[in-house]
N, C-alpha and C positions, 0 to 999 in steps of 0.2 A: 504494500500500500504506500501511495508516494505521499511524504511529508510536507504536510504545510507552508508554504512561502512563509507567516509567519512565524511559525517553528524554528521555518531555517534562519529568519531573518536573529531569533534567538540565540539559537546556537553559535550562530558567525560572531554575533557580539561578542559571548561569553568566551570564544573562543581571542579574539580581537582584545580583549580585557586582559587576557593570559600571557599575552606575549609582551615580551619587554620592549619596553622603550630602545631603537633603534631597530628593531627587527625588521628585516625583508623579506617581503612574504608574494607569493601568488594563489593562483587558485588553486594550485597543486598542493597546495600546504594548509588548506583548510578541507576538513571531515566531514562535511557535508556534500552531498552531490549538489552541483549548482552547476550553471552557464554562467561565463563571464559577462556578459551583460546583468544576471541576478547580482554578482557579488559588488561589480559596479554600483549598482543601485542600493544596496545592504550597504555600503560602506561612502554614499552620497552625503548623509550627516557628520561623518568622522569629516571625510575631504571639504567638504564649507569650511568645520568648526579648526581645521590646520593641524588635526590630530595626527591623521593620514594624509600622504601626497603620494601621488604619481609618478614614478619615477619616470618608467617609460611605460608602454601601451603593457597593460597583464602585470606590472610589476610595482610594489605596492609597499610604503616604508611607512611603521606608525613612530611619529617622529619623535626624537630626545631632544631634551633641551638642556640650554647648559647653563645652570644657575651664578657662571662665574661673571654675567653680563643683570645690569637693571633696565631694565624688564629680562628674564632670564631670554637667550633667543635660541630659535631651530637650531638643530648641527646638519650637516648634512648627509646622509646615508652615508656609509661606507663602500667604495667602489667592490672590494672582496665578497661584498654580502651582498651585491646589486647580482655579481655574476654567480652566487650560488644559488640565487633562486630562479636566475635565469636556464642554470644546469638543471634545475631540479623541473620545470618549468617545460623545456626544450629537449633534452637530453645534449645539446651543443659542450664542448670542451671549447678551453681558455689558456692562452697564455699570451704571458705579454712578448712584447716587440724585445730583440735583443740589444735597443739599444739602452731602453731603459734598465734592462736586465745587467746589464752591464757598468749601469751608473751606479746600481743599488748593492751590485759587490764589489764595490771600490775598483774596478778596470776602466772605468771610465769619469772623466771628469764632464762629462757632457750631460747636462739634463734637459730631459724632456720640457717642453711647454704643454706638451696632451697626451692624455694616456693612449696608445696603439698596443692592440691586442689580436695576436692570431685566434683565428676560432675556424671550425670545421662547418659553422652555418653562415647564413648572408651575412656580407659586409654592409656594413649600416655603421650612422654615427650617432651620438647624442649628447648634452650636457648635462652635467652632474656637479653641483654645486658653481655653476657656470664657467667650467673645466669642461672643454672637447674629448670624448671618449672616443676612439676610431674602433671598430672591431672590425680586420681584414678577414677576408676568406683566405683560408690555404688548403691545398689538396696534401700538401707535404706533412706527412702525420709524426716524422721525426721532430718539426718542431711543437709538438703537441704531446710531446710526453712528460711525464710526469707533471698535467696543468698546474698552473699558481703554487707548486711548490718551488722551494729554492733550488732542489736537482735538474728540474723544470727549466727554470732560470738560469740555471748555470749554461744548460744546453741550448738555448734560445743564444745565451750570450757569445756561446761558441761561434755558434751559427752566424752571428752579428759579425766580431771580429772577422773569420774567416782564418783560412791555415796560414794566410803570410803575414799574422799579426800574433797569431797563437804559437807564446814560447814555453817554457820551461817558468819563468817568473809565473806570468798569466796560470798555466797550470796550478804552481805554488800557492797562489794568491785565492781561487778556486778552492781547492783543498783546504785551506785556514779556513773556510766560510763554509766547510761543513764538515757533519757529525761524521765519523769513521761507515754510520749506515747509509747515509746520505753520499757518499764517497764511494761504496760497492755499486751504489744502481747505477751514479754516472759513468763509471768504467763499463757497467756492464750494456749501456742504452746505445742507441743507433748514434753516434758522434760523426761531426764531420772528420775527414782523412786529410 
């Protein structure tokens, strides 16, 4: 017997009330059977009242605020937790570009102005706390290993440099930035030659 619209509308609260402040969520992550257009409309009060916003189309932040500001103000999602509800969402993988990858384990002094992200689904863009998110398509699934982790990263970073920049230092410097676990998968994953 199918459940009441207002039941569900019930249950989405309760469940909306459960989740912590920053939390990124879609319709994948709520237990109720619904259409996205229902949960849209279930969560049209929160999105008025500034509770919930929009990240991008299906993907949905109930917001924290940060009491270190008078009047306390929004913070804004976390990009990490934007792309795991997008995973969870999509079934798509993520990792970032090597060059950022490369800024963030000290081989590179170069930083990004916007985030670029390989991923295995459409390339599309969007803004995230008025930050350019780039998500490129690749068919190339070596740079898609181990997503958004640092082994991940290290490998993307590879990728980035390329073999007539990848030394013996660079190798060393790699190694320092990870755990002796984190260190077997990258020897053992598709590297460049």
């Amino acid at each position: 017997m199918p459940i009441d619209d207002n039941i569900k509308r019930l249950l989405v609260e309760a469940e909306l009330k459960n989740l912590s402040a920053g939390s990124v969520f879609s319709i994948q992550d709520i237990s109720v059977a619904l259409s996205k257009k229902q949960l849209l409309s279930f969560l049209s009060a929160y999105l008025d009242q500034g509770e919930v916003s929009q990240v991008i189309p299906n993907i949905y932040y109930k917001v924290k605020f940060s009491n270190l500001f008078n009047p306390p103000r929004a913070l804004p999602p976390d990009l990490s937790k934007v792309l795991a509800a997008i995973t969870r969402l999509t079934g798509e993988t993520f990792q970032y570009d090597g060059g950022y990858c490369a800024n963030r384990l000290g081989l590179s002094t170069q930083v990004p102005l916007y985030h670029v992200l390989h991923t295995n689904g459409c390339s599309r863009r969007f803004k995230l706390a008025g930050v350019d998110v780039v998500l490129n398509h690749t068919d190339d699934q070596r740079l898609l290993q181990y997503p958004l982790q640092k082994v991940g990263m290290a490998i993307s970073a590879l990728y980035y440099l390329g073999p007539n920049v990848v030394d013996d230092k660079i190798i060393k410097a790699i190694k320092d930035q990870l755990s002796p676990e984190e260190y077997a998968k990258l020897l053992s994953a598709d590297l460049p030659k």
